[in-house]
C-alpha positions in Angstrom: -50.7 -47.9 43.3 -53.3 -47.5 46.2 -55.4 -46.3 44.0 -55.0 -48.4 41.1 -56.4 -51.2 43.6 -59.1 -49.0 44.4 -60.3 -48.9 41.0 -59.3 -51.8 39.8 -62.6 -54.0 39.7 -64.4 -51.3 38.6 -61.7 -51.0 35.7 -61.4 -54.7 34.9 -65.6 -54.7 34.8 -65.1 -51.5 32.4 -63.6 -53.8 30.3 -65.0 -56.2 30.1 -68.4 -54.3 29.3 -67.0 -52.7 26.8 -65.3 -55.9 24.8 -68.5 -57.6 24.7 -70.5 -53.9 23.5 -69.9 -52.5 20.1 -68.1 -49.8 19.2 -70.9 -48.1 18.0 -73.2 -48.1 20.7 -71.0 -46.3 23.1 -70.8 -42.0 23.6 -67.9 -40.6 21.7 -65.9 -38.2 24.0 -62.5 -35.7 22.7 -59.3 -35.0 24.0 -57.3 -32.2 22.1 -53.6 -31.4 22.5 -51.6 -27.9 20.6 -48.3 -30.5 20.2 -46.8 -32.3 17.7 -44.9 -35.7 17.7 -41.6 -35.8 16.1 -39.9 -38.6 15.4 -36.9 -40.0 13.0 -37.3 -42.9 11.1 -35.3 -45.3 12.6 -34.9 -44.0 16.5 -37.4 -43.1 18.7 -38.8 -39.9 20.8 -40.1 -39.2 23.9 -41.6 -36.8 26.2 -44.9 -35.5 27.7 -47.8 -34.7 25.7 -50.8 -32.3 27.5 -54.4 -33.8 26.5 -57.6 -31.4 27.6 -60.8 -32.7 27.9 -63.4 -31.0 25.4 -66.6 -33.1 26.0 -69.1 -31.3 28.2 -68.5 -34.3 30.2 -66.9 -35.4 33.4 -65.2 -38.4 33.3 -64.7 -40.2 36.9 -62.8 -43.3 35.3 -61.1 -42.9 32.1 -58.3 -45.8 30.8 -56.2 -45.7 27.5 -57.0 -48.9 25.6 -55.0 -48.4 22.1 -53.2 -46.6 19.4 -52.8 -46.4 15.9 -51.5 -44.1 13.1 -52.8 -42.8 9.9 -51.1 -41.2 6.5 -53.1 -38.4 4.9 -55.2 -40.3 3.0 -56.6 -41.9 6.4 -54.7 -44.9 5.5 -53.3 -47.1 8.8 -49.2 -47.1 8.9 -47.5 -50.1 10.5 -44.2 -49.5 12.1 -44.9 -47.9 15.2 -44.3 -48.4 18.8 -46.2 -46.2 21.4 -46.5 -46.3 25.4 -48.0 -44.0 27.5 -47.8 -43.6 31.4 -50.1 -43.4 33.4 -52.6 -45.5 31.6 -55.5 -44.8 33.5 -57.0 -41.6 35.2 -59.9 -40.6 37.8 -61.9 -37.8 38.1 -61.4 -35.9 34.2 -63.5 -32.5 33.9 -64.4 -30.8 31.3 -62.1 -28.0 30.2 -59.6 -29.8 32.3 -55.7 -30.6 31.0 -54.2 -33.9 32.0 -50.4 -34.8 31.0 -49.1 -38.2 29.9 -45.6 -39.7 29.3 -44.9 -40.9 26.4 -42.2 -43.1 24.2 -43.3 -43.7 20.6 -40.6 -45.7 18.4 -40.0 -45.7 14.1 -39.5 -48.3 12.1 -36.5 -47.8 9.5 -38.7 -48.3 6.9 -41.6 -45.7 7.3 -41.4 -43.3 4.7 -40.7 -39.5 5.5 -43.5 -37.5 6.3 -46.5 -36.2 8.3 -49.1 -38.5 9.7 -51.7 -38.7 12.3 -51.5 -40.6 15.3 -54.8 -41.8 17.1 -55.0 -42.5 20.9 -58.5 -44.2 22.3 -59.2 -43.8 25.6 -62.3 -45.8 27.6 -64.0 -43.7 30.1 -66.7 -43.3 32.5 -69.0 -40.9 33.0 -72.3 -40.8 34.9 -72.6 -44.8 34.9 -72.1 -44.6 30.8 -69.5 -45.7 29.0 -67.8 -43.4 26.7 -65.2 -43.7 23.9 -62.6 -41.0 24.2 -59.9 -40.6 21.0 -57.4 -38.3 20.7 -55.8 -37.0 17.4 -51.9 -35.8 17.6 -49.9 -34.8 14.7 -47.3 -37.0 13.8 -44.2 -35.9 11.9 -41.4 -38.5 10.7 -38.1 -37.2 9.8 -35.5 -39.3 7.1 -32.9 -37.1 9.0 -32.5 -36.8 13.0 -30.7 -33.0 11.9 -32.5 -29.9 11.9 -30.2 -27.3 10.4 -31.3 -23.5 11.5 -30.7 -20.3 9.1 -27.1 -19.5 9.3 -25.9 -16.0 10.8 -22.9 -14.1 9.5 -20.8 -11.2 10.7 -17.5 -9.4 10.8 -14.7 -10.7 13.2 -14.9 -8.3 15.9 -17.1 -5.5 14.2 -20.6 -7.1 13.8 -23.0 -7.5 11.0 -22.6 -5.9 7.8 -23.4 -5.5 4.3 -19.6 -4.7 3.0 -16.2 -6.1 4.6 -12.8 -4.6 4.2 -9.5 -6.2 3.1 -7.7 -7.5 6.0 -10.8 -8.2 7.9 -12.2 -11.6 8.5 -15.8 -12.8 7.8 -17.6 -15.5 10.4 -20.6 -17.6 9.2 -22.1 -20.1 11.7 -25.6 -21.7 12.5 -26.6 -24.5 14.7 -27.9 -28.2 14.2 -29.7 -30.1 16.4 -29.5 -33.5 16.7 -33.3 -34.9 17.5 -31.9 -38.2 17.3 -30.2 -40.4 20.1 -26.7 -41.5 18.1 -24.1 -39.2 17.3 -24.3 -38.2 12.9 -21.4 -36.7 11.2 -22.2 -33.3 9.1 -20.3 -32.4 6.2 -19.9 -28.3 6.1 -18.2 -26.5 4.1 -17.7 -22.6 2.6 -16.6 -21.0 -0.3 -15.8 -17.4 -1.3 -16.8 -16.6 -5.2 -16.2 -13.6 -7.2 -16.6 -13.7 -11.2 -16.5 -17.2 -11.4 -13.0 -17.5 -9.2 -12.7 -19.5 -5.7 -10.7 -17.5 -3.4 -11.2 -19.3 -0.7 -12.4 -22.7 0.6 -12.7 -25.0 3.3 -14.1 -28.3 4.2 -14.2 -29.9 7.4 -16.4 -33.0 9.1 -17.9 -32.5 12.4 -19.6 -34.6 14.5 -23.4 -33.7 15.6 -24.1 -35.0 18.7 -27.6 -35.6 20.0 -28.5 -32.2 20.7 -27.5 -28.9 19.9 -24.4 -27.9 18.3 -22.7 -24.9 16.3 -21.1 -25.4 12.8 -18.7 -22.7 12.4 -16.3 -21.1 9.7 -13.9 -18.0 9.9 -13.2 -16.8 6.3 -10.3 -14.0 6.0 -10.7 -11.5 3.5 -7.1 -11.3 2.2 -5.0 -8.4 1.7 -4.9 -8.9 -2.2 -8.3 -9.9 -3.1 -9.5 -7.1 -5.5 -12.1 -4.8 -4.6 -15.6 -5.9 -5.8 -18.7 -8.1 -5.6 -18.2 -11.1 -3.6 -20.1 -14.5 -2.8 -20.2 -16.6 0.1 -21.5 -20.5 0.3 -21.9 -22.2 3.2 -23.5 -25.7 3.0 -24.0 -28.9 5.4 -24.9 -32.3 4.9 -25.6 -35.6 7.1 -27.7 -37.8 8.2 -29.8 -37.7 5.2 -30.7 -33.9 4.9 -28.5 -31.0 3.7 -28.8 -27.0 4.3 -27.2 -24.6 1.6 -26.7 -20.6 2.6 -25.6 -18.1 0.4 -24.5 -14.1 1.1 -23.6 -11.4 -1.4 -21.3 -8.7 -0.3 -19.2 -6.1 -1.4 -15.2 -5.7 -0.2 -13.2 -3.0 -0.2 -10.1 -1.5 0.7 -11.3 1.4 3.0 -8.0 3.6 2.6 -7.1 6.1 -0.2 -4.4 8.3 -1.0 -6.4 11.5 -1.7 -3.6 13.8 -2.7 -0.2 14.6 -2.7 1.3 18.8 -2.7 4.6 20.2 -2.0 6.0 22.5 0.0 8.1 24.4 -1.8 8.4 23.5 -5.8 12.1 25.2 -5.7 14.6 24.6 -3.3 18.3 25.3 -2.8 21.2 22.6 -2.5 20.9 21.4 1.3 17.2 23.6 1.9 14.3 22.5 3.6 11.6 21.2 1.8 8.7 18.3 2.3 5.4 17.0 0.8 2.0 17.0 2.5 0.0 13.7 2.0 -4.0 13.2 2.4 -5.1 9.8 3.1 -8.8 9.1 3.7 -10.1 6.2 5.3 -13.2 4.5 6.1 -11.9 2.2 9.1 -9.3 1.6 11.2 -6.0 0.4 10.4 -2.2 0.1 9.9 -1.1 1.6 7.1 2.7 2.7 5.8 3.8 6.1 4.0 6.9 5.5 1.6 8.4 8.3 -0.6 11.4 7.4 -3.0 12.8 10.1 -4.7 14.7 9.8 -8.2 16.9 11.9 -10.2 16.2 10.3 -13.8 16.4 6.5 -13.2 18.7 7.0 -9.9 17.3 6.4 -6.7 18.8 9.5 -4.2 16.9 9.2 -1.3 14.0 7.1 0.8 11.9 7.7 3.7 8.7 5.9 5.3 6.6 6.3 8.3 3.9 4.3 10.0 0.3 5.5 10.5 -2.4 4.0 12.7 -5.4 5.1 10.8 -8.9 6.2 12.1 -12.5 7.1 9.6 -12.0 10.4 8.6 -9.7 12.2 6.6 -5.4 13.3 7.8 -2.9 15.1 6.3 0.6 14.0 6.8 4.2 15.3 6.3 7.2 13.6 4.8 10.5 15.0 4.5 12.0 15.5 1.2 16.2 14.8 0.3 17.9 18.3 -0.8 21.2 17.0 -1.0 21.2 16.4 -4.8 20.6 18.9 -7.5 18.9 18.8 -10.7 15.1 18.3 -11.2 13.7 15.6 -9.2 10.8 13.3 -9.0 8.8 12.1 -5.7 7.0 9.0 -6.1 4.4 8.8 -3.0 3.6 5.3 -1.9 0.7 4.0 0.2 0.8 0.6 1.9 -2.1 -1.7 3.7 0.1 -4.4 5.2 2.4 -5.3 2.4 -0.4 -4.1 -0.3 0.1 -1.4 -2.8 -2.9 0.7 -2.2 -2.4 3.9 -3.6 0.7 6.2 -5.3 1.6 9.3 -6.9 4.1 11.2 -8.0 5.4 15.2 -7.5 8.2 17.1 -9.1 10.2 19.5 -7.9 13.6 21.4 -8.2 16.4 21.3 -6.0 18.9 24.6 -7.6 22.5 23.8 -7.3 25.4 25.6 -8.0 27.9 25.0 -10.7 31.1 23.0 -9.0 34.9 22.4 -10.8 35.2 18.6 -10.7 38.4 18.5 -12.1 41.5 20.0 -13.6 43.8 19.1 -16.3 47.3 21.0 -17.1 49.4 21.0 -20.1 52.5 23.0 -21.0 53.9 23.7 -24.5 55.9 25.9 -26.7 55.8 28.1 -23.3 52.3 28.3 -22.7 50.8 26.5 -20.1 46.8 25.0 -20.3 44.3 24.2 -18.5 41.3 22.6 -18.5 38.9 23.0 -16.1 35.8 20.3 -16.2 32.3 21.9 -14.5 29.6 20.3 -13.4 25.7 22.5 -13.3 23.0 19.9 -12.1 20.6 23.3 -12.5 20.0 25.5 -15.0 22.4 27.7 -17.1 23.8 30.7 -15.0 26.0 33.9 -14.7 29.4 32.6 -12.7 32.3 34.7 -12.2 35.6 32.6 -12.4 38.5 33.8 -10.5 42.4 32.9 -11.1 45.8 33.1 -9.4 48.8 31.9 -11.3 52.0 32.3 -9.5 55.6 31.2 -9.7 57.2 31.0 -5.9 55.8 34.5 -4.4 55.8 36.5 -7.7 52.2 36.6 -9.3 52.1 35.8 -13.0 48.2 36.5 -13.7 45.6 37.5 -11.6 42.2 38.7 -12.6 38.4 37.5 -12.9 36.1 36.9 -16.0 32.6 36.4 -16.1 31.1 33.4 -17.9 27.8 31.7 -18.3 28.2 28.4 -17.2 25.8 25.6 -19.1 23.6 23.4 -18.0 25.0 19.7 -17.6 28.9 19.4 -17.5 31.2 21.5 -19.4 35.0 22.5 -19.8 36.3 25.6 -19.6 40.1 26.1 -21.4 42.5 29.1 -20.2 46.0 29.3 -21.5 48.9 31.1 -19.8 52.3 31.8 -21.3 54.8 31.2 -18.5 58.5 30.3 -17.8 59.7 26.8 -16.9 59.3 26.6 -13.6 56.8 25.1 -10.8 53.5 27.1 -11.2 50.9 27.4 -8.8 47.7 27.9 -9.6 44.3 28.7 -8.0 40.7 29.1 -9.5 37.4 29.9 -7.9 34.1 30.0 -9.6 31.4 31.7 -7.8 27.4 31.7 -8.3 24.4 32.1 -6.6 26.4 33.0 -3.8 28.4 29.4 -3.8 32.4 29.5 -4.5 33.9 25.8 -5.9 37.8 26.2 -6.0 40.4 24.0 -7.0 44.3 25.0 -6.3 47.7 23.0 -7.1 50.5 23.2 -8.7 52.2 22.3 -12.2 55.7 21.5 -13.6 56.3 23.6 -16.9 59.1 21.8 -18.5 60.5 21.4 -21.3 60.5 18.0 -23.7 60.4 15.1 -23.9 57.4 15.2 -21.4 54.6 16.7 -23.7 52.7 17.2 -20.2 53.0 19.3 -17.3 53.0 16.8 -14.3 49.7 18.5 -11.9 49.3 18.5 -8.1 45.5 19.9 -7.1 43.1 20.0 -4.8 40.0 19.1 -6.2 36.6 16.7 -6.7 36.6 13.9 -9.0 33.6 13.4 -11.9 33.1 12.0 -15.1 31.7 14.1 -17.5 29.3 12.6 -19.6 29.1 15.5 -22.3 31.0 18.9 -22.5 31.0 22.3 -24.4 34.2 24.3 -24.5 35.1 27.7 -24.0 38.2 29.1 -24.6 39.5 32.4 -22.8 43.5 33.4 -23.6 44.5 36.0 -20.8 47.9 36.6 -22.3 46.5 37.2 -25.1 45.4 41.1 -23.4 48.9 41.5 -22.2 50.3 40.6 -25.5 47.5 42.7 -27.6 49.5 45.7 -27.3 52.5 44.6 -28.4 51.1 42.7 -31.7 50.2 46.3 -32.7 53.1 48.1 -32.0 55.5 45.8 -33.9 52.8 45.9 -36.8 52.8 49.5 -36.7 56.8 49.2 -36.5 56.6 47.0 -39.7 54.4 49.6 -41.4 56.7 52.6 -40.6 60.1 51.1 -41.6 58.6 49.8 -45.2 57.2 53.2 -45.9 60.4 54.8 -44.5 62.4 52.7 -47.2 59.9 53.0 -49.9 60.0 57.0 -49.5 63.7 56.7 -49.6 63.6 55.2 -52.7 62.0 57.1 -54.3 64.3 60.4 -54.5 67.3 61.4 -55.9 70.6 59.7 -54.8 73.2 61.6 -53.7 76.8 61.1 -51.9 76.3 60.4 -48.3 77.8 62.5 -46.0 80.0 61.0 -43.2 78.0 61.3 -39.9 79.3 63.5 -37.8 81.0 61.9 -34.5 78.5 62.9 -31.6 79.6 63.5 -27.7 77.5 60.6 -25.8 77.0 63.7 -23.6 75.0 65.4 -26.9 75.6 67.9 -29.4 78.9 69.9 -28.8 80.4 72.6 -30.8 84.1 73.5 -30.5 84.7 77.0 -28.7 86.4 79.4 -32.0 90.3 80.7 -31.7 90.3 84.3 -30.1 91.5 86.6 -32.6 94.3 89.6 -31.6 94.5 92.5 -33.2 98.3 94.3 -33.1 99.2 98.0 -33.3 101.9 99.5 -34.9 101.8 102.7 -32.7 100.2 103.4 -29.6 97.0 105.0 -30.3 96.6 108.7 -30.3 95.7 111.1 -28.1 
């Protein structure tokens, strides 16, 4: 203020001499500034502006007098408010860089654009007056939001160029609010692929003056398919709008590379497993599931958990043995509660032919049974062993040998016995496995048409059968069908010889001794003399 009084006569002379000169006839000086104005239609903006002196003159007074503003064609625009502090300054060299305060105001109705605005300045230098302008861009804004370029990246990984199902993708950018009133911004996102939304979202924020962050977490989900995907993120407010798009690829990043077995054979109860390779790209949670089947039946299920790293592991599963027959091993992979890979295996599991079950009958003396067999495997050499007993005295007792089917068959053996209670006890042993059954039946005699049967045994429902029949009295009665036949031969050819000759009177048998032949001892004969015999 002092020194506003100081120079205050010679300013308000200044004046004064230069209302009552021409324009024209004072010495034009220049101030430049490297800054632009911005301002949005509607509001105003302020700060500080740096001018620089670029006359080769020195200015010892120098006082701003005006302002005005100008469209491209050098056309004057109305509409505008502008003050400056301080207003006047002393002692201005050249080359030197002074800096004002400033406040310049918009009308509503300016339109959009870029303009000049032109600041004249009265100064003196040398005792002459000088006319100093300076010319500072001018930009006018129909929005007070300046949206920056978006930035995108995976949640917890960084930036990218593919994502991985399961993993979440974050787009964000920030808009700055030039303005002095709070605007509300529209944003939104999208995920694309082939024409189909997966996902989308819409929210309205409110910018307030200064800088803030728009920003959107899109998941990738653990179904979305593998492939080419698009992301949109847009925003809108205050009269201007930003649109950002991204291309990307997703994938699943974990593959069930291959599937072997241990063993391809096994026996009943054995050990045997599969190895399983997974590959994978990232990290993650995955699940293992096996499911073995025996035609459409499910006889047996395992899992196990895996926390997955990039690279390439081999894993083990155990395998059910319990079952025989031929199996299949379907090999599951699972990312969270997503199929992502399977395959399958076969392999044997050799079981040994079993009795299930026994039925008895007894007939005409002869007592049956029917044994029913079960082979899960494949056809084999069994040896079938019997016991058929009545109190402590053995009836039958021996062992065949019999190729036993695969699948469930029936095996018939027939016994001729006396009425009684018979035990009996069979045992069929292969591949070095016995199944046995042992009971007892009644053989009795009508009106039952059935033996009543206690056993031992399993149960089973044979779904097909082929029958063998094996008569073991039939070798202990073998020899006695051809004696009586050779019997019949001899006495017809006896009878037919007889007939044959002559006929004659038969002679009374002789009575025989049961002691044997016996022939009656002869009279002893004496012989008498009449005279004593000579001498």
């Amino acid at each position: 203020m002092k020194n506003m009084r100081k120079y205050l006569p010679l300013l308000i002379a200044l004046m004064l001499l230069v209302s009552f000169l021409p324009n024209v006839s004072a010495q034009f000086g220049r101030l430049t500034t490297g800054a632009t104005i911005t301002v949005v239609r509607g509001d105003y903006t302020q700060g500080k502006l740096v001018l620089k002196n670029e006359a080769p003159l020195a200015y010892s007074l120098i006082s701003y007098q005006r302002f005005w503003v100008e469209d491209k064609r050098g056309e004057g625009v109305g509409g505008f408010n502008l003050t400056i502090s301080p207003q006047v300054f002393s002692s201005w060299k050249s080359g030197e860089e002074k800096t004002i305060n400033y406040r310049l105001s918009c009308s509503e109705n300016v339109t959009p654009g870029n303009y000049t605005l032109h600041l004249r300045f009265i100064g003196k230098s040398g005792g002459q007056v000088v006319v100093v302008r300076a010319e500072v861009p001018l930009q006018v804004l129909a929005s007070p939001l300046i949206f920056k370029d978006a930035e995108t990246y995976i949640s917890g990984k960084g930036t990218f160029s593919y994502a991985f199902i399961g993993e979440s993708v974050v787009v964000y950018s920030h808009v700055i609010n030039i303005g002095h009133k709070n605007v509300t911004v529209t944003a939104s996102v999208s995920l694309e692929r082939e024409g189909r939304e997966y996902y989308s979202k819409k929210e309205r924020i409110t910018a307030v003056p200064g800088d803030s962050v728009v920003k959107f977490t899109v998941p990738i989900g653990l179904h979305y398919p593998e492939g080419s995907y698009t992301l949109r993120y847009s925003l809108s407010g205050g009269g201007g709008s930003y649109t950002f798009t991204k291309n990307f690829t997703v994938l699943v990043g974990v593959k069930l590379a291959g599937v072997s077995l241990q063993k391809n054979r096994v026996k009943l109860n054995g050990k045997d497993g599969v190895y399983i390779t997974v590959l994978s790209e990232r990290k993650a949670k995955v699940r293992l599931e096996v499911e073995v089947f025996r035609g459409n039946e499910s006889v047996g299920k395992t899992s196990k958990e895996l926390n997955l790293s990039p690279g390439t592991g081999v894993y083990e599963l155990t395998l059910p043995t319990n079952v025989g027959g031929n199996l299949t091993a379907q090999v599951r992979l699972y990312l969270g509660d997503r199929l992502v890979g399977t395959s399958e295996v076969k392999y044997q599991v050799i079981a040994p032919p079993k009795i299930v079950n026994l039925r008895a009958d007894y007939s005409d003396g002869r007592l049956s049974f029917v044994l029913s067999i079960s082979n899960p495997g494949d056809a084999v050499d069994a040896v079938l062993s019997y016991l058929i007993s009545e109190g402590r005295k053995t009836l039958y007792e021996d062992s065949i040998a019999h190729r036993i089917p695969s699948g469930n068959s029936t095996l018939k053996m027939v016994f001729r016995v006396p009425p009684g209670n018979i035990s009996y006890s069979f045992a069929l042993k292969a591949d070095g496995h016995v199944s046995s059954i042992n009971g007892s039946a009644l053989a009795t005699v009508p009106p039952s048409t059935s033996s009543t049967t206690t056993s031992k045994t399993t149960s089973s429902t044979p779904t097909s059968s082929s029958t063998g029949t094996m008569t073991s009295e039939g070798r202990n009665l073998a020899w006695v069908a051809v004696a009586l036949i050779l019997l019949v031969v001899f006495v017809v050819g006896g009878w037919y010889y007889k007939r044959e000759q002559p006929r004659h009177k038969r002679s009374k048998p002789k009575r025989r001794s049961p002691l044997g032949r016996f022939r009656r001892p002869k009279v002893p004969k004496f012989r008498e003399r009449d005279s004593l015999p000579k001498k």
